[in-house]
C-alpha positions in Angstrom: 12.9 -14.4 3.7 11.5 -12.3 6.5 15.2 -10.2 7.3 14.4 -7.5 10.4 16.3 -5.2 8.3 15.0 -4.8 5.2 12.4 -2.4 5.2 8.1 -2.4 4.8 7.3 -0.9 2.3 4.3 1.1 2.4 2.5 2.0 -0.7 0.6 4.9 -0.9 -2.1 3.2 -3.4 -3.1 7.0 -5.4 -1.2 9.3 -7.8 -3.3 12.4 -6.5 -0.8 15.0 -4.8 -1.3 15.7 -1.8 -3.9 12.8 -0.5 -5.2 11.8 2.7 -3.8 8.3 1.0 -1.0 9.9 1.8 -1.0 11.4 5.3 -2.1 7.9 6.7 1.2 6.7 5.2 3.1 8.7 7.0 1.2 7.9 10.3 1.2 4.2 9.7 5.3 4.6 9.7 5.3 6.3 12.7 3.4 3.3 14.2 5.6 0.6 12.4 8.7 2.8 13.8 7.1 2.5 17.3 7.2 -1.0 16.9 11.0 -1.1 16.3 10.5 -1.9 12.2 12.1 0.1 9.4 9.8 1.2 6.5 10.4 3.4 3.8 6.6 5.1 1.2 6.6 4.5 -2.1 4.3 6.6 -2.8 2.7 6.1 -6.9 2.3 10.6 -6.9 6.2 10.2 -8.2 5.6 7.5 -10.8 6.3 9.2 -14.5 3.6 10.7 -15.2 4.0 8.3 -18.8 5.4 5.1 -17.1 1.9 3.8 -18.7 3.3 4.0 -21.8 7.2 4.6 -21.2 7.4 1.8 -18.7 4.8 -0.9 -19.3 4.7 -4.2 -22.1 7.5 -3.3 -24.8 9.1 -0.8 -22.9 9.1 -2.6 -19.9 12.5 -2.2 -18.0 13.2 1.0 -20.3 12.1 3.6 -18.1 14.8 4.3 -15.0 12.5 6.2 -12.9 10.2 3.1 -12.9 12.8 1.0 -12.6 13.6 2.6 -9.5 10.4 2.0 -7.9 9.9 -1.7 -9.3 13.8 -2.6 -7.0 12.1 -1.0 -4.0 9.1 -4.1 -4.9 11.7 -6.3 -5.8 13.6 -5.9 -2.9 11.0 -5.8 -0.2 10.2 -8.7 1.6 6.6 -7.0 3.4 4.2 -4.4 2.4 1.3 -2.1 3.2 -0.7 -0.9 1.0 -2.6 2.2 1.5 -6.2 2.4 -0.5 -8.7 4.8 -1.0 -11.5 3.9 -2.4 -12.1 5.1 -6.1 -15.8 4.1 -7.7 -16.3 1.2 -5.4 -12.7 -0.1 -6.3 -9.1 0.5 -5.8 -7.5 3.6 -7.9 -6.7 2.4 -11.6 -2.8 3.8 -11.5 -2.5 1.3 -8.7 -3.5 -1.4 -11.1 -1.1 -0.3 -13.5 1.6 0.3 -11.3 0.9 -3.9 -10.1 0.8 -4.5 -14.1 3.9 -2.8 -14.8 6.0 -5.1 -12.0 7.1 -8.7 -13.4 5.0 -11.0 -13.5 4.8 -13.5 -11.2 7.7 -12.8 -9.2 7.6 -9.3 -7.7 4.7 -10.6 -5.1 4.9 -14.3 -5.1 5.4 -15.4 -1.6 5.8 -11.7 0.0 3.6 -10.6 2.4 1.1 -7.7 3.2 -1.0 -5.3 5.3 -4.3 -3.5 3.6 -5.4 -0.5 5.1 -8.7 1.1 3.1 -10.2 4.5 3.7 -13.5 6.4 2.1 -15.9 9.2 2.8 -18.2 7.0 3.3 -18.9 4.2 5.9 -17.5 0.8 4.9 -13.8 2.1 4.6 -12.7 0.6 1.2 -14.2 -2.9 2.1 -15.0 -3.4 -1.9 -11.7 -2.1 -2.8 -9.8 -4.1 -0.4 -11.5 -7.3 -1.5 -10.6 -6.6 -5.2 -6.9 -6.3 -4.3 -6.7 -9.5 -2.4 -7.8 -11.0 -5.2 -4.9 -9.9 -7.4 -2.6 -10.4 -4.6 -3.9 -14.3 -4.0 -4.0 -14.8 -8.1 0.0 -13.2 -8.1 0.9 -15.3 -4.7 1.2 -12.8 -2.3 0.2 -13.6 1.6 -2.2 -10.7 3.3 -3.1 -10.7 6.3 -6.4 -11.5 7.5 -6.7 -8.1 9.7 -7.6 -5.7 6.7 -8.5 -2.2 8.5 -11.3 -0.3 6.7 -11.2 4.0 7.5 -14.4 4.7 7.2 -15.4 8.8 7.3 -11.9 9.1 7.6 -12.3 13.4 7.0 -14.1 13.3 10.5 -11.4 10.9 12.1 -8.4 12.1 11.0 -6.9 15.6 11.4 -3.9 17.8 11.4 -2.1 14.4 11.4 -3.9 12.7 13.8 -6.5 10.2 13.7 -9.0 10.3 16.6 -11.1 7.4 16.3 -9.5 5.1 19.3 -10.6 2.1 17.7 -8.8 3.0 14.3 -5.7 3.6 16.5 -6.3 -0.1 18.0 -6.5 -1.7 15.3 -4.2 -0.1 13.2 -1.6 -0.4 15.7 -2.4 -4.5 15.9 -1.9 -4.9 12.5 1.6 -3.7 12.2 2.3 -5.7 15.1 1.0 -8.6 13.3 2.8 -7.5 10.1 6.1 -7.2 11.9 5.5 -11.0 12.9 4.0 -12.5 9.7 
């Protein structure tokens, strides 16, 4: 484990088109690409919109769109996930999506990033905390660093987010990702 060349994977941790969730994705690449590390999104917007039911239990490994997704899991070594927070927790399609992989290999003994962002002030703390928990229970390392986006409409616009200590640790983290 732990080839240069395969590629992070950074999960965009929402369904909802066009999300902030999403945005950040794209500028924690840019950062992981600064750093010299390939990545690729998987972003859960183009999971079938009936995987819940066309991919998951006795249809598992039936649906080839899924299936598409679950080998970019399968083959990643490394991820980041990217969560809003959603009702004091992670977003529920996230859940499923983590449901719908095989159980307990697609995670065991991988390793991950979590980034959390909210309107509000603690950045996903909650949220993060809940998805460690599946991640420990399914094996998977995380880094201790977890950044939390808090207000993340007034730091982060046009692309850009403009709260310098966001940037700092942001950009630590993927250097401590690239190492893990």
């Amino acid at each position: 484990m732990n080839d240069p060349t395969t590629p992070i994977v950074i999960i965009v941790g929402t369904n909802r088109p066009h999300s902030v969730s999403r945005q950040i994705a794209d500028y924690y690449q840019q950062i992981l690409h600064r750093n010299g590390a390939t990545s690729t999104i998987l972003d859960l917007h183009e999971l079938p919109a009936d995987f819940t039911v066309s991919a998951l239990y006795s249809n598992n490994g039936k649906s080839e769109a899924f299936n598409q997704l679950r080998k970019l899991v399968d083959d990643a070594e490394k991820f980041v996930f990217i969560v809003p927070e959603y009702n004091g927790s992670y977003p529920g399609v996230l859940k499923a999506f983590i449901d719908g992989l095989p159980y307990p290999n697609s995670f065991t003994n991988k390793k991950a990033a979590l980034v959390g962002l909210s309107s509000n002030t603690q950045g996903a703390v909650i949220a993060l905390s809940h998805l460690n928990d599946v991640f420990s229970y399914l094996g998977m390392n995380t880094l201790a660093l977890r950044v939390k986006l808090g207000l993340i409409r007034s730091y982060f616009s046009n692309g850009i987010i403009t709260n310098d200590l966001y940037n700092e640790l942001l950009e630590m983290q993927a250097r401590q990702l690239i190492q893990f």
